[in-house]
TORKOL-4160 file (C-alpha; in steps of 0.2 Angstrom, whole numbers, padded with zeros to 4 digits, m for minus):
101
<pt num="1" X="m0088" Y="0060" Z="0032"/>
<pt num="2" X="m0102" Y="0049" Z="0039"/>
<pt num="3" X="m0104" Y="0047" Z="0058"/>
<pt num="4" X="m0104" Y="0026" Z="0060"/>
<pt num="5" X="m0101" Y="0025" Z="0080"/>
<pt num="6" X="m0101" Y="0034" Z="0098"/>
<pt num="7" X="m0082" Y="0035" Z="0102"/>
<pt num="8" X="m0088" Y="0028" Z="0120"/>
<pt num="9" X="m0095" Y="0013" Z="0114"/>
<pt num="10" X="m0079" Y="0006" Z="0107"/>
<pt num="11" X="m0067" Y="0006" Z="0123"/>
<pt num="12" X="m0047" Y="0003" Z="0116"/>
<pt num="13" X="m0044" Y="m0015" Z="0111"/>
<pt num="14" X="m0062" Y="m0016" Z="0104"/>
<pt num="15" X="m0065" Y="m0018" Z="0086"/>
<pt num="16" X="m0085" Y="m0014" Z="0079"/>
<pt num="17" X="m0089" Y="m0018" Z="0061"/>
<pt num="18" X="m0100" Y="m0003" Z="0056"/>
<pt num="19" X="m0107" Y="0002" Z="0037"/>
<pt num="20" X="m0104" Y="0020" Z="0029"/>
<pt num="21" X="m0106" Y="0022" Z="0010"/>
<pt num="22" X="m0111" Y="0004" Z="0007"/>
<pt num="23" X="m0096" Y="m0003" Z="0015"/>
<pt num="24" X="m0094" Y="m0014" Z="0028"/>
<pt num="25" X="m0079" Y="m0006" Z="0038"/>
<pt num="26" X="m0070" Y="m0013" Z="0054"/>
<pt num="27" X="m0068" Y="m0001" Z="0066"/>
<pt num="28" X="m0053" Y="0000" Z="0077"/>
<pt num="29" X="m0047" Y="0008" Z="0096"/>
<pt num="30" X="m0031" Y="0005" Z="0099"/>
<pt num="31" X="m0025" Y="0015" Z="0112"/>
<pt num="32" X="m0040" Y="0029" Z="0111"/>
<pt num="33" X="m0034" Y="0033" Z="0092"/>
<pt num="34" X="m0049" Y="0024" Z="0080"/>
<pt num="35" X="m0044" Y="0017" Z="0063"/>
<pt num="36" X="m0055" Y="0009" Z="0050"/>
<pt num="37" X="m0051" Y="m0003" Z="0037"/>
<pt num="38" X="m0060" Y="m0013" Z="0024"/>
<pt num="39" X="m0070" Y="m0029" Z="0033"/>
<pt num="40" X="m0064" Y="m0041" Z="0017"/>
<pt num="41" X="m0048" Y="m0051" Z="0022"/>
<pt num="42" X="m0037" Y="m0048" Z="0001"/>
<pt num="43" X="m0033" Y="m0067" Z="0003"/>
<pt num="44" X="m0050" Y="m0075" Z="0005"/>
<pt num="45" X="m0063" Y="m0062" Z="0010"/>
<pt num="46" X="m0064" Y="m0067" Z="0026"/>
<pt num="47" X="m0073" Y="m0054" Z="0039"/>
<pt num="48" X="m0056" Y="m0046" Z="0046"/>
<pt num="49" X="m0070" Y="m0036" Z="0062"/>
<pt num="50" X="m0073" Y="m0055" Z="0068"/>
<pt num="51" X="m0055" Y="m0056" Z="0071"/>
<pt num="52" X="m0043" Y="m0053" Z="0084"/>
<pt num="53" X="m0035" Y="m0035" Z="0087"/>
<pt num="54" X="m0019" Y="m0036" Z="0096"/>
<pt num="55" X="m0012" Y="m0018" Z="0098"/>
<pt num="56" X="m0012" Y="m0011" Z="0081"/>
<pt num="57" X="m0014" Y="m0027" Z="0068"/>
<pt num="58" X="m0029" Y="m0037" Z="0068"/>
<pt num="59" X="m0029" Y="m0055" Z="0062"/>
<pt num="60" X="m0042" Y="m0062" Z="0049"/>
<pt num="61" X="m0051" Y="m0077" Z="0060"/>
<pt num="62" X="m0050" Y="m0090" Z="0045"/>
<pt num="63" X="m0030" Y="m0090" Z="0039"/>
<pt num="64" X="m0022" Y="m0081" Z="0052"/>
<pt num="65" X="m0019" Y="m0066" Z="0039"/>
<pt num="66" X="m0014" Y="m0052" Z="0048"/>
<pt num="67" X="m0015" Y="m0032" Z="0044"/>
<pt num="68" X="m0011" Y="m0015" Z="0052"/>
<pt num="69" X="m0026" Y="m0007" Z="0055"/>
<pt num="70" X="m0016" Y="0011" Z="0054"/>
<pt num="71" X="m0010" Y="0010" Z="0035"/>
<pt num="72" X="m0020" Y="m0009" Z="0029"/>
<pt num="73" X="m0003" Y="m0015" Z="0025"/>
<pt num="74" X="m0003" Y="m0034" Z="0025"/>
<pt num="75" X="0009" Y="m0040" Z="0037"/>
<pt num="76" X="0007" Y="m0058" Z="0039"/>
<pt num="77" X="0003" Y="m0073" Z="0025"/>
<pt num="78" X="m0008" Y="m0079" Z="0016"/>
<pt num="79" X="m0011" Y="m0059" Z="0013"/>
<pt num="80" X="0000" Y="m0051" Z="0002"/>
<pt num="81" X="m0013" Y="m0036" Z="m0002"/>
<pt num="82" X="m0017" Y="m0022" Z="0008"/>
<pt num="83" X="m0033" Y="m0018" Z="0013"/>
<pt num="84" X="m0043" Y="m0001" Z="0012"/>
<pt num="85" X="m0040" Y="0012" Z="0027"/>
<pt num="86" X="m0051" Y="0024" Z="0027"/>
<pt num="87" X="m0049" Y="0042" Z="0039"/>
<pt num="88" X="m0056" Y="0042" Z="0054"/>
<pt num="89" X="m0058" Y="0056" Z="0064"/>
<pt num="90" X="m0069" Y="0060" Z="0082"/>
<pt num="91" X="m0080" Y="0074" Z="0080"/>
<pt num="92" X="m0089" Y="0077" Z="0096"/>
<pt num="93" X="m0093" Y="0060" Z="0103"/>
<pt num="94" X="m0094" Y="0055" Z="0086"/>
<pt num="95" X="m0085" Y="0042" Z="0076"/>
<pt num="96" X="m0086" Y="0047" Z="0058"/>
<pt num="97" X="m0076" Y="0039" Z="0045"/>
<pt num="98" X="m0072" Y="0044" Z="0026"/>
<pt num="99" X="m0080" Y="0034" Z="0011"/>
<pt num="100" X="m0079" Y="0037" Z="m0007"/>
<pt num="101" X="m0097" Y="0042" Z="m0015"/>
C-alpha cells in the first residue's frame, strides 16, 4: 500500500491524478468513499483524471468514453475494456492505494 494523497485534499466530486508503483492512477471521492483506477482511457489512452466525475463514472475528456470508477467497468463507447481498479483504503488522514510490485 502506498500512501498517494491527504483524504482532505480531495473533497467528494474531486478527482486527483497521483503515482504509486509507477502508475499514473486517478483518484476518485465520490460521496466521501475514494476509488482509484488506471489513468489510460482502454479506447485511446486518453488521460481519464482530466475528465469529468459525475457521481460514480468518470468520462474520458477526448471520446466521451465512460467508466465506473468503483469496478473499471466500461460503461459507455468507444470503451469496451475495462480499466484497472486498484484498493483504496484511508488510513489516518492518508489516502493509500494498492499497486502491484
Amino acid at each position: 500500500m502506498v500512501a498517494v494523497a491527504k483524504a482532505a485534499e480531495i473533497q467528494p466530486g474531486q478527482m486527483r491524478i497521483v503515482e504509486a508503483g509507477g502508475q499514473r492512477i486517478a483518484l476518485c471521492n465520490v460521496g466521501g468513499t475514494f476509488y482509484a483506477i488506471q489513468d489510460v482511457c482502454t479506447h485511446d489512452d486518453g488521460p481519464l483524471g482530466e475528465g469529468t466525475l459525475r457521481g460514480d463514472v468518470v468520462e474520458c475528456p477526448r471520446h466521451g468514453a465512460r467508466f465506473d470508477v468503483r469496478t473499471g467497468a466500461a460503461v459507455r463507447m468507444p470503451a469496451i475494456v475495462p480499466v484497472k481498479a486498484y484498493p483504496v483504503r484511508v488510513d489516518g488522514a492518508d489516502v493509500v492505494v494498492e499497486v502491484e510490485g
